[in-house]
N, C-alpha and C positions, 0 to 999 in steps of 0.2 A: 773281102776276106770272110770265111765262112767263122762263125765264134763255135768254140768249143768250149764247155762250164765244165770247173770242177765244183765242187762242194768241199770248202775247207772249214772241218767243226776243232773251232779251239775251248782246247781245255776243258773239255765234260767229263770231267774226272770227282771222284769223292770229294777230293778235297773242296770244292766249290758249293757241290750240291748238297751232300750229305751234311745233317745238322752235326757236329760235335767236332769238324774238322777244322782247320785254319786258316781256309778260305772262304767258308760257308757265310754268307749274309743272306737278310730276310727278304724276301721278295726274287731270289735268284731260278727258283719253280718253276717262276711263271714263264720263261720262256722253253720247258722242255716240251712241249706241245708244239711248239714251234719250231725245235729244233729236230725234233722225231718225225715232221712234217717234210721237212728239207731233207733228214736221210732218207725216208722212204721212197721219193722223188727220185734222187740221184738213185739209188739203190733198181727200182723200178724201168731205170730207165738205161741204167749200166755207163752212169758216169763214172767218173773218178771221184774217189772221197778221201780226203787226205784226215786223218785223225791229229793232230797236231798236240801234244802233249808235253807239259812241260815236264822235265824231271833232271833232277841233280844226282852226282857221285855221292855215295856216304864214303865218311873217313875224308874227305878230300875238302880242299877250300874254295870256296866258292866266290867270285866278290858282289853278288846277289848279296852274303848274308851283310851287308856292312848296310843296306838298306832295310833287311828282312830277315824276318826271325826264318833258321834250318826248315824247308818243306819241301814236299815231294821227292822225297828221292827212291833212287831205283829199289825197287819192290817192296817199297811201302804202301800201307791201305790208302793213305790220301791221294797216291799217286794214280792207281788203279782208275781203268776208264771206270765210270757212272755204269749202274747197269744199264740193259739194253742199248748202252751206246756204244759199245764194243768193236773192234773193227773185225770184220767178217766177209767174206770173197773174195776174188782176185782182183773187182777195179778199185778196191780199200786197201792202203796203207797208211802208218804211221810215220810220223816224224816227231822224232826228240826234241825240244828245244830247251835251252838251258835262258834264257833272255826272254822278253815278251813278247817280239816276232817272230811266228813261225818258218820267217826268211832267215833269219841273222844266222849266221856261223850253220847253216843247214842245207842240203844239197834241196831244197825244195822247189827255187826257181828251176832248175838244171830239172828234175823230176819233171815238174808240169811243163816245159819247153819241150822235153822228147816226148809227154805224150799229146804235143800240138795244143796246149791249153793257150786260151785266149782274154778268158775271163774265168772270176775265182767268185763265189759267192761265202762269203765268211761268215762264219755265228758260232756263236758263244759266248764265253766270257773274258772278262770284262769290257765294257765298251771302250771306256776312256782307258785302258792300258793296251791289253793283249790283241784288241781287236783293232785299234783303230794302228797302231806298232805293226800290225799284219797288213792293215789295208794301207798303209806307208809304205812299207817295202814289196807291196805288190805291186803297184803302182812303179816306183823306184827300177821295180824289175820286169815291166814292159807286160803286166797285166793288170788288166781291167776289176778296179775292186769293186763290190756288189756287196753290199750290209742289208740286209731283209730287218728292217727295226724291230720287228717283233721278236726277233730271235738271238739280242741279243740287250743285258740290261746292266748294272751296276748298282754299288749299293753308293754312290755318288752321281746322282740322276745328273745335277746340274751341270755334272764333268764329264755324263754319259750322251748329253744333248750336246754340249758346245764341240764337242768328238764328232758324232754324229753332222752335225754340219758343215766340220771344216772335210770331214770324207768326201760330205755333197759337194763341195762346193770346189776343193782341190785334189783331188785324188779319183775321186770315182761315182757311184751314185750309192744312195740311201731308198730303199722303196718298198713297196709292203709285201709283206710272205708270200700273197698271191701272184706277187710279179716274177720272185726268185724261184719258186715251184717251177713257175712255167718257163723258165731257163735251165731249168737243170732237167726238165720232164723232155 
């Protein structure tokens, strides 16, 4: 079977990156060289890129907040993609998620099945929640998950490595940016 990649960037949104927001932690920068590296690739090469973004209803309840303090919701600044990571052309679309998988309660599996995807290269944030939650139910949902390590980090390193492992070791592979480039190129 021939593999087909998408480039799935979760949560490069304000809220993450930008200092003063609700998700922002120190050291979270360092992977947007990394993660700019992977759109241009896909972009370059006219994969699919799914933008994966969380965001909540205002006025409404959520049962997120019973864990988490009110964030991201629809057309608030925290919610807003990162600059420069904006989704732009026709093999780029968004997906809403209200949970930390980009799969849960989302037509995304259904998305990348019609467009014959085989494998998903995932990055962003967090490792130990959002990311490794996506590379669970990607896996779950009969594709191949792919985590480029440098592209995606935490501000709980020791809960973003034992994440990191169990991808490797049950779900899918963990390998360095120069391997995912050359999957999605």
């Amino acid at each position: 079977m021939t593999e087909k990649t998408a480039l799935i960037l979760v949560d490069v949104i304000n809220s993450f990156f930008e200092p003063g927001h609700p998700n922002h932690y120190a050291g979270v920068e360092e992977v947007l060289p990394a993660l700019a590296a992977l759109l241009a690739a896909a972009r370059d090469s006219g994969a699919v890129v799914v933008h994966a973004a969380e965001k909540h209803r205002p006025a409404f309840d959520d049962f997120e907040w019973r864990k988490l303090p009110v964030h991201h919701l629809a057309d608030a600044p925290d919610a807003a993609f990162f600059p420069g990571f904006e989704p732009r052309g026709e093999k780029e679309t968004t997906v809403f998620k209200r949970r930390f998988s980009a799969f849960f309660a989302t037509d995304l599996a259904l998305f990348l099945a019609e467009q014959r995807v085989t494998r998903v290269v995932i990055a962003g944030v967090k490792t130990n929640v959002c990311i490794r939650a996506t590379a669970q139910d990607a896996f779950a949902n009969g594709f191949e998950p792919v985590v480029p390590r440098e592209a995606t980090n935490s501000n709980r390193p020791h809960l973003a490595e034992a994440s990191l492992e169990d991808i490797d070791r049950y779900m899918g592979r963990v390998v360095p940016l120069a391997e995912a480039i050359g999957m999605l190129s």
